[in-house]
N, CA, C and O atoms as a GROMACS GRO file, in nm:
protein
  372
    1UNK      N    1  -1.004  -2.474   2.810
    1UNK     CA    2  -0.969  -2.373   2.712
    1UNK      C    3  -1.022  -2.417   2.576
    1UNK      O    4  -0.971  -2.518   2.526
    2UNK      N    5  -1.109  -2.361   2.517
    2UNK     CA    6  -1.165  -2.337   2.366
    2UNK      C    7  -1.052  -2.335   2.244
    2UNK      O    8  -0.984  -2.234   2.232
    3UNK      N    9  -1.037  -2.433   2.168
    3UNK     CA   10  -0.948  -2.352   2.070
    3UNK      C   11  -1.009  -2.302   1.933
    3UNK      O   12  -1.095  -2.359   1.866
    4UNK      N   13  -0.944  -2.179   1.906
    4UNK     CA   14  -1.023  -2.127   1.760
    4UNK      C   15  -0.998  -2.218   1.652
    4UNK      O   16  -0.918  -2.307   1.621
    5UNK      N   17  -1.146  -2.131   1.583
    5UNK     CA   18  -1.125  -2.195   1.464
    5UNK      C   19  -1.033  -2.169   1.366
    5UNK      O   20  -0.984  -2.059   1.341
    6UNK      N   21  -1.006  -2.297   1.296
    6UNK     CA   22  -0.921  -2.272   1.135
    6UNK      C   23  -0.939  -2.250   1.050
    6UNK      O   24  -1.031  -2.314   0.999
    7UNK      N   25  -0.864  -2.141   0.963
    7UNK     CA   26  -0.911  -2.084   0.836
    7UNK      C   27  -0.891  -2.204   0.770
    7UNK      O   28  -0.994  -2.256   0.729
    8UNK      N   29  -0.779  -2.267   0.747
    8UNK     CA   30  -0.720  -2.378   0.670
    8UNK      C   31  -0.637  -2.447   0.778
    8UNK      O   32  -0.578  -2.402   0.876
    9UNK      N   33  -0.654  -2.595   0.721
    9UNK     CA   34  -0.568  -2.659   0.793
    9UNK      C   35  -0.390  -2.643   0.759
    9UNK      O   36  -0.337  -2.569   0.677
   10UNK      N   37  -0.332  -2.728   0.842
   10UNK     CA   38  -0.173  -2.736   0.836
   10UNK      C   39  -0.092  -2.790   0.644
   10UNK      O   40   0.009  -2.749   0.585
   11UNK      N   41  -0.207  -2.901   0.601
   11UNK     CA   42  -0.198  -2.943   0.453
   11UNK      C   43  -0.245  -2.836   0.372
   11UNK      O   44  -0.201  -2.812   0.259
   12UNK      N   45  -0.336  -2.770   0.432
   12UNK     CA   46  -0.415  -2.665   0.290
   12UNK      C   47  -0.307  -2.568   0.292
   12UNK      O   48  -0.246  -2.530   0.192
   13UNK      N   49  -0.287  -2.531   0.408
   13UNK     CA   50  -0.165  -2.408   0.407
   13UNK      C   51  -0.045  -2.434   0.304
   13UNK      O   52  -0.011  -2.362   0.210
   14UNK      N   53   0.008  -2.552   0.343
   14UNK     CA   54   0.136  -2.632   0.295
   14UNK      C   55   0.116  -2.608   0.112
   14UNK      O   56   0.195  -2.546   0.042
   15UNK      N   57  -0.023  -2.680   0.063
   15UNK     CA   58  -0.062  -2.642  -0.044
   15UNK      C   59  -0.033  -2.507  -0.116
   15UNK      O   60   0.034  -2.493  -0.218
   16UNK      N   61  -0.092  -2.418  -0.048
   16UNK     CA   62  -0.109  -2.273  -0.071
   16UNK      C   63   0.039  -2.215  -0.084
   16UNK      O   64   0.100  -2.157  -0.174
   17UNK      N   65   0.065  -2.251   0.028
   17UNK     CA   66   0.266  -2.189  -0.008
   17UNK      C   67   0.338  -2.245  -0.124
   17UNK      O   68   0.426  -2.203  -0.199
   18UNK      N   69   0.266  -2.359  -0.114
   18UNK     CA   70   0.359  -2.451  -0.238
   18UNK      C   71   0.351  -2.377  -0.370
   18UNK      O   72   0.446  -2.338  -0.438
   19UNK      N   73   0.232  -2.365  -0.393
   19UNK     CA   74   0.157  -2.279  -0.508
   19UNK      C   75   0.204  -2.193  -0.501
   19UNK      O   76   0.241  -2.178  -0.617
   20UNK      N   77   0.251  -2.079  -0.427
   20UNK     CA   78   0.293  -1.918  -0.425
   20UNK      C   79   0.427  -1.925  -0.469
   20UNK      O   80   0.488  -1.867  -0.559
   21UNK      N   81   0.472  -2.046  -0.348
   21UNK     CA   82   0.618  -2.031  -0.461
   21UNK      C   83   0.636  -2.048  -0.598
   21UNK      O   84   0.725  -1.995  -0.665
   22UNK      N   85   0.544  -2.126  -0.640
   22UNK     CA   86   0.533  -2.184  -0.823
   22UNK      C   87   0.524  -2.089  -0.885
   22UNK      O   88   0.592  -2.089  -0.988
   23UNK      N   89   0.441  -1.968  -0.858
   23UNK     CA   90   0.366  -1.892  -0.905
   23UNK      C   91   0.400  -1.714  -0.845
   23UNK      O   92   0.325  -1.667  -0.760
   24UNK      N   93   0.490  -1.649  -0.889
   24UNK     CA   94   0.487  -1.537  -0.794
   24UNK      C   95   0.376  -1.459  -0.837
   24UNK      O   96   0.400  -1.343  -0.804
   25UNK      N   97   0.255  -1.467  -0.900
   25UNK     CA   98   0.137  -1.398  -0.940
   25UNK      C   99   0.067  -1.417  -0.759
   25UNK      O  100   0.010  -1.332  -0.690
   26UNK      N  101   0.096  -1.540  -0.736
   26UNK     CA  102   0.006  -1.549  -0.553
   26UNK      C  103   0.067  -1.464  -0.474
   26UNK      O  104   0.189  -1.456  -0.464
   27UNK      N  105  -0.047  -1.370  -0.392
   27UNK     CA  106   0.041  -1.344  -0.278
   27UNK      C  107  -0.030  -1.339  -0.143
   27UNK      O  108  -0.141  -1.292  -0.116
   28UNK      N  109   0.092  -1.420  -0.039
   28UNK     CA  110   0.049  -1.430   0.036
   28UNK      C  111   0.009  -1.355   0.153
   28UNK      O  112   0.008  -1.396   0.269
   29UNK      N  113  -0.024  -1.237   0.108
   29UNK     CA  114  -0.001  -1.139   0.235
   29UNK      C  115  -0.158  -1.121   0.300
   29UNK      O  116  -0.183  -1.071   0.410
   30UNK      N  117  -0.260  -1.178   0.201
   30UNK     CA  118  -0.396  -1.178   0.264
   30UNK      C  119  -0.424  -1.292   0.358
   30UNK      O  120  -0.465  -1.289   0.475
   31UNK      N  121  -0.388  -1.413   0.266
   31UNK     CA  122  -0.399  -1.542   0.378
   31UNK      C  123  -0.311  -1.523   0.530
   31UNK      O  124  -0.359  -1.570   0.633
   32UNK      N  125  -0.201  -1.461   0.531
   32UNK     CA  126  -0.120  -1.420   0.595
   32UNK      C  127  -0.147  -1.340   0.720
   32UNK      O  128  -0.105  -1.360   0.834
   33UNK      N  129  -0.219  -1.251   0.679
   33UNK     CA  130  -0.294  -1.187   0.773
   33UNK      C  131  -0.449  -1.232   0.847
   33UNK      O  132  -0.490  -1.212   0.961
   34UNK      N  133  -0.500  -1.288   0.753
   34UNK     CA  134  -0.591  -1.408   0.801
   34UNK      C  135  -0.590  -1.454   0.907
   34UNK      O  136  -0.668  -1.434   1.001
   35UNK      N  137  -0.495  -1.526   0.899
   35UNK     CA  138  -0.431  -1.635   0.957
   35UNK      C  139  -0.382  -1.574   1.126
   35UNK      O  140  -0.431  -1.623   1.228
   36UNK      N  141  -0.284  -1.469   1.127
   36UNK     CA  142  -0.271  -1.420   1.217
   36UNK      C  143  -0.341  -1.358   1.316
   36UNK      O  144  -0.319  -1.340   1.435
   37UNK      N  145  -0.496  -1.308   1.184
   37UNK     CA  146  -0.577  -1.236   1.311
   37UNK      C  147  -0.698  -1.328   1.367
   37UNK      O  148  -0.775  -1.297   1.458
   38UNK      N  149  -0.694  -1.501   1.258
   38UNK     CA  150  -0.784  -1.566   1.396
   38UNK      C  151  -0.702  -1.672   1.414
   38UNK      O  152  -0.770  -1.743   1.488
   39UNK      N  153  -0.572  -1.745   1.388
   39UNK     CA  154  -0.493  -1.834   1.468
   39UNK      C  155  -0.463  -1.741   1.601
   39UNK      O  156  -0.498  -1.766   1.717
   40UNK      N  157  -0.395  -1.636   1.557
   40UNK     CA  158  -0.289  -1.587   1.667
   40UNK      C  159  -0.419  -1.468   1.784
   40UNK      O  160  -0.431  -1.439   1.903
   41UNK      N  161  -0.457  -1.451   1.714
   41UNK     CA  162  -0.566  -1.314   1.744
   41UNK      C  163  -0.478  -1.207   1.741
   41UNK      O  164  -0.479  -1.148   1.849
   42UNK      N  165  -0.410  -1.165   1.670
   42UNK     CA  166  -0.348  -1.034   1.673
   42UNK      C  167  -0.479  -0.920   1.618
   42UNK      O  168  -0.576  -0.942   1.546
   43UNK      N  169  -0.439  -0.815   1.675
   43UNK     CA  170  -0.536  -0.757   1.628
   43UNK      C  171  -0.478  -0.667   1.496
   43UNK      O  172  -0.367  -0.620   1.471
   44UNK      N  173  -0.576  -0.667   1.442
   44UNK     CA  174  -0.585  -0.613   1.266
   44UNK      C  175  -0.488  -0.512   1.256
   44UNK      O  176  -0.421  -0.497   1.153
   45UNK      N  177  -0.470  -0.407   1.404
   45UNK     CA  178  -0.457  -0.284   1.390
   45UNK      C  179  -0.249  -0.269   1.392
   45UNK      O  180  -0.173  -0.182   1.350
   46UNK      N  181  -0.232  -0.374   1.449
   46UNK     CA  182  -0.081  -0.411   1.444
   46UNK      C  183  -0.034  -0.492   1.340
   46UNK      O  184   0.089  -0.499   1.344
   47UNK      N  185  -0.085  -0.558   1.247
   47UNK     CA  186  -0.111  -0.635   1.143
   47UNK      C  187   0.008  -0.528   1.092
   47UNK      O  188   0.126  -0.562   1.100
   48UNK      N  189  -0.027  -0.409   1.044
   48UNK     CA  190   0.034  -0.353   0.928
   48UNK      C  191   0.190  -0.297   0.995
   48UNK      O  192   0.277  -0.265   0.915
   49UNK      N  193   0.213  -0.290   1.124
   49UNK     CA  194   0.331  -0.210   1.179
   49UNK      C  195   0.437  -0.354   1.182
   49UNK      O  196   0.559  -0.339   1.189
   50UNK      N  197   0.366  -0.507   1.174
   50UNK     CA  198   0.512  -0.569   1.191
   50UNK      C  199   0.618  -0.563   1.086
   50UNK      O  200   0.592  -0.512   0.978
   51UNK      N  201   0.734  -0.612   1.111
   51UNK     CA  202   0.856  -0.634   1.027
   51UNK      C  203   0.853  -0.774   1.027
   51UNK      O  204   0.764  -0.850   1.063
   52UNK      N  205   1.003  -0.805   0.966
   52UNK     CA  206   1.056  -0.869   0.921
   52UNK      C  207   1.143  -0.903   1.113
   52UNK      O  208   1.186  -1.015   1.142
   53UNK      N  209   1.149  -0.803   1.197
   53UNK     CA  210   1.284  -0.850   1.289
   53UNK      C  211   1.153  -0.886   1.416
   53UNK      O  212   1.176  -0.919   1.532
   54UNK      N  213   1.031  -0.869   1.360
   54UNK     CA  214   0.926  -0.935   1.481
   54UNK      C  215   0.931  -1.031   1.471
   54UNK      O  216   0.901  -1.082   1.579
   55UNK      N  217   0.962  -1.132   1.370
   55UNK     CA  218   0.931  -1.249   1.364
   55UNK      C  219   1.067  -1.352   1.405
   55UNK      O  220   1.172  -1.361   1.341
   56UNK      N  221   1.037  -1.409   1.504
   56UNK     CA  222   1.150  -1.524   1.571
   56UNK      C  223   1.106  -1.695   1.474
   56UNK      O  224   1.000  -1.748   1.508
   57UNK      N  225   1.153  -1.735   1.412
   57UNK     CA  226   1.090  -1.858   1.360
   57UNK      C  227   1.183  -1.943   1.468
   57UNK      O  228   1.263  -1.913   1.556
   58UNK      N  229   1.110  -2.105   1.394
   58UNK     CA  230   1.089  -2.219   1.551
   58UNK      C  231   1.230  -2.263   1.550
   58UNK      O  232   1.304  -2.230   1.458
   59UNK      N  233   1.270  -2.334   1.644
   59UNK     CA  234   1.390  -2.401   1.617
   59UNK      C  235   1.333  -2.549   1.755
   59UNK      O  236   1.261  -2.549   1.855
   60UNK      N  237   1.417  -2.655   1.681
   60UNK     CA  238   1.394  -2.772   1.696
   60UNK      C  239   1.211  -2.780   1.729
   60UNK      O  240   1.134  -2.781   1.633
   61UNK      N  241   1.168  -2.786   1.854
   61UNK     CA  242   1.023  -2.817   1.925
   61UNK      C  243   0.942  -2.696   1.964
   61UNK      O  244   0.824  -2.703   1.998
   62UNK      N  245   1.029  -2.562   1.954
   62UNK     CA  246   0.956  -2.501   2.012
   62UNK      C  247   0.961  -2.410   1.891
   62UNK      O  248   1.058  -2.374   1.825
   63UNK      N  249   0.769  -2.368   1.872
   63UNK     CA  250   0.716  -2.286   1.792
   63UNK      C  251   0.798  -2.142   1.742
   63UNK      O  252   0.895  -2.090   1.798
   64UNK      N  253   0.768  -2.123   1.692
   64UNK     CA  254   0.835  -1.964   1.591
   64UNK      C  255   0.668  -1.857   1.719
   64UNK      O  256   0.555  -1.883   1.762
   65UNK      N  257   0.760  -1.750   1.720
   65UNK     CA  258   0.692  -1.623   1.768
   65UNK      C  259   0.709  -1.489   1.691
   65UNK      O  260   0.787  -1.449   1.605
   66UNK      N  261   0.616  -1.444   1.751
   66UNK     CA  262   0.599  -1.281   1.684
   66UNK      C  263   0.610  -1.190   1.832
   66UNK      O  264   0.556  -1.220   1.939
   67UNK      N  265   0.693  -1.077   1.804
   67UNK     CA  266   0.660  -0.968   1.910
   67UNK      C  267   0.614  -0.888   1.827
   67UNK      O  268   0.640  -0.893   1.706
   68UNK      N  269   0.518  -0.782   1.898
   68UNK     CA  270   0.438  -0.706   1.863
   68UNK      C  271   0.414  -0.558   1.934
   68UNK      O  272   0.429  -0.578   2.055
   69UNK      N  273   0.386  -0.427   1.914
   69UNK     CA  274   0.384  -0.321   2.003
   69UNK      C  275   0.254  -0.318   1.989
   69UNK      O  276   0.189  -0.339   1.887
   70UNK      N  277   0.208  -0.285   2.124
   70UNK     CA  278  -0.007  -0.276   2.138
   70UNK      C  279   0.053  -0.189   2.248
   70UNK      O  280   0.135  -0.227   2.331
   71UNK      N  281   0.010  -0.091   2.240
   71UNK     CA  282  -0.029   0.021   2.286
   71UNK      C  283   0.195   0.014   2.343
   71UNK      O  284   0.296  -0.021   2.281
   72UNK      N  285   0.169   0.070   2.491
   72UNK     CA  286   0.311   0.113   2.511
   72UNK      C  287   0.344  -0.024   2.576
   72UNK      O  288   0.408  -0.023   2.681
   73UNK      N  289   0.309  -0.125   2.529
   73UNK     CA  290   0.359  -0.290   2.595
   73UNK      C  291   0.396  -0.325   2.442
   73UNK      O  292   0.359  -0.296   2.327
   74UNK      N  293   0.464  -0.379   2.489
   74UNK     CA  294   0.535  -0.554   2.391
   74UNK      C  295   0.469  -0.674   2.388
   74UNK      O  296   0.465  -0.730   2.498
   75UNK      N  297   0.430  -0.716   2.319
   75UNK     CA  298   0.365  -0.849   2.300
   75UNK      C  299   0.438  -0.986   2.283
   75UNK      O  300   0.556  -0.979   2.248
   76UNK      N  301   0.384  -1.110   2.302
   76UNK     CA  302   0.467  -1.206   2.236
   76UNK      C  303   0.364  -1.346   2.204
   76UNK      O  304   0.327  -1.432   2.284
   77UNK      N  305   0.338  -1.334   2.077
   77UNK     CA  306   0.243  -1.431   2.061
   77UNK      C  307   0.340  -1.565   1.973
   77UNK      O  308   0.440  -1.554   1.902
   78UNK      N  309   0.258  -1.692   2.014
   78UNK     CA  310   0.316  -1.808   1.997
   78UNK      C  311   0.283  -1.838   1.852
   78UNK      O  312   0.160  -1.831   1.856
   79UNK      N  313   0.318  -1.871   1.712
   79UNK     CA  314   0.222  -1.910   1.595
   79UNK      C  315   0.205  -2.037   1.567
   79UNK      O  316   0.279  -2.134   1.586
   80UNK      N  317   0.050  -2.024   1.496
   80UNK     CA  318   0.034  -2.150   1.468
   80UNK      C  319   0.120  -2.246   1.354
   80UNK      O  320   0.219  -2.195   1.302
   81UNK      N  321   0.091  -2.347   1.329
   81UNK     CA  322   0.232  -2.400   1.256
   81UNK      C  323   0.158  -2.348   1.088
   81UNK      O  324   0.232  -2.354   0.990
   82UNK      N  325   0.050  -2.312   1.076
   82UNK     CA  326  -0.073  -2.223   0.920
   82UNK      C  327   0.034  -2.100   0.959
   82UNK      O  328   0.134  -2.141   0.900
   83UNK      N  329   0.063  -2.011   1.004
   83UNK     CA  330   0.079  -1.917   1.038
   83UNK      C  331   0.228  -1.892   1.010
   83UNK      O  332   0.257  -1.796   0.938
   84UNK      N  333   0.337  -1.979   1.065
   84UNK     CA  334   0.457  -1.996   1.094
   84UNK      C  335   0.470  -2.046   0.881
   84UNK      O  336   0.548  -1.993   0.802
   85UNK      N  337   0.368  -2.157   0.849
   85UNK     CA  338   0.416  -2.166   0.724
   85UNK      C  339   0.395  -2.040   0.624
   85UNK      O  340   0.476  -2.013   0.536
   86UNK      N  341   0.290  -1.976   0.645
   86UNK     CA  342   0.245  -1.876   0.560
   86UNK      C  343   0.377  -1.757   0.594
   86UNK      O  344   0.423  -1.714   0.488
   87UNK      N  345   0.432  -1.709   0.696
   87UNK     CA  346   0.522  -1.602   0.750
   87UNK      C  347   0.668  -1.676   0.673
   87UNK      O  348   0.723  -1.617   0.580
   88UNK      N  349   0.708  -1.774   0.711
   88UNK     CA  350   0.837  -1.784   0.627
   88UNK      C  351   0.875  -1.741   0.478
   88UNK      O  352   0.966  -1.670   0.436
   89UNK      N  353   0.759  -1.820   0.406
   89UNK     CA  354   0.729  -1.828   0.313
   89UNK      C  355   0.681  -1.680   0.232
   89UNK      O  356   0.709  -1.656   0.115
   90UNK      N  357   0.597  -1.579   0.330
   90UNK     CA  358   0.617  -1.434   0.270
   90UNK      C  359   0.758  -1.410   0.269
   90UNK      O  360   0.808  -1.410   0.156
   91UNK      N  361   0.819  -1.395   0.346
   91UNK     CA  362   0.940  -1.348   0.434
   91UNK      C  363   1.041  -1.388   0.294
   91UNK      O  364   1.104  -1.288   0.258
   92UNK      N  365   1.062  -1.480   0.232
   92UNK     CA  366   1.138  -1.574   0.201
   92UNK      C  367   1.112  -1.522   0.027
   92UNK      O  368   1.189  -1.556  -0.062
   93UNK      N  369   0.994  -1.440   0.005
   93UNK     CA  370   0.977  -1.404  -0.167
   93UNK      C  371   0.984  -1.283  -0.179
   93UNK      O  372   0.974  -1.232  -0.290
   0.00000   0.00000   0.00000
């Protein structure tokens, strides 16, 4: 199995949130989506329909998820820990 590439690593991300919080002029909703449509591969087109109650964040070891509606199925994608930091961190301003 191939893994994709990274927009930013796990530190640059960390960076970037850090900054947004300093600063509410940043926002993270571009990196955010970024992030989701080549960590996670969501596609672009569900990008704009999630909420706030799609998002499951991690507890102890196991990763934070997103459900998602694509077409008349349910989705459930795993996030990356870029992804999981960038989503709290919108979520959270």
């Amino acid at each position: 199995m191939t893994e994709r590439p990274q927009i930013m690593t796990v530190e640059q991300t960390r960076a970037l949130v850090n900054a947004a919080l300093a600063d509410d002029q940043l926002d993270l909703a571009v990196p955010l989506k970024i992030s989701l449509a080549t960590n996670e591969g969501l596609p672009i087109r569900v990008l704009s329909t999630l909420s706030r109650g799609d998002y499951h964040p991690a507890v102890g070891d196991v990763p934070g998820s997103l459900t998602y509606q694509d077409g008349d199925q349910v989705r459930v994608v795993t996030l990356s820990p870029q992804s999981e930091l960038l989503l709290s961190a919108y979520l959270s301003a």
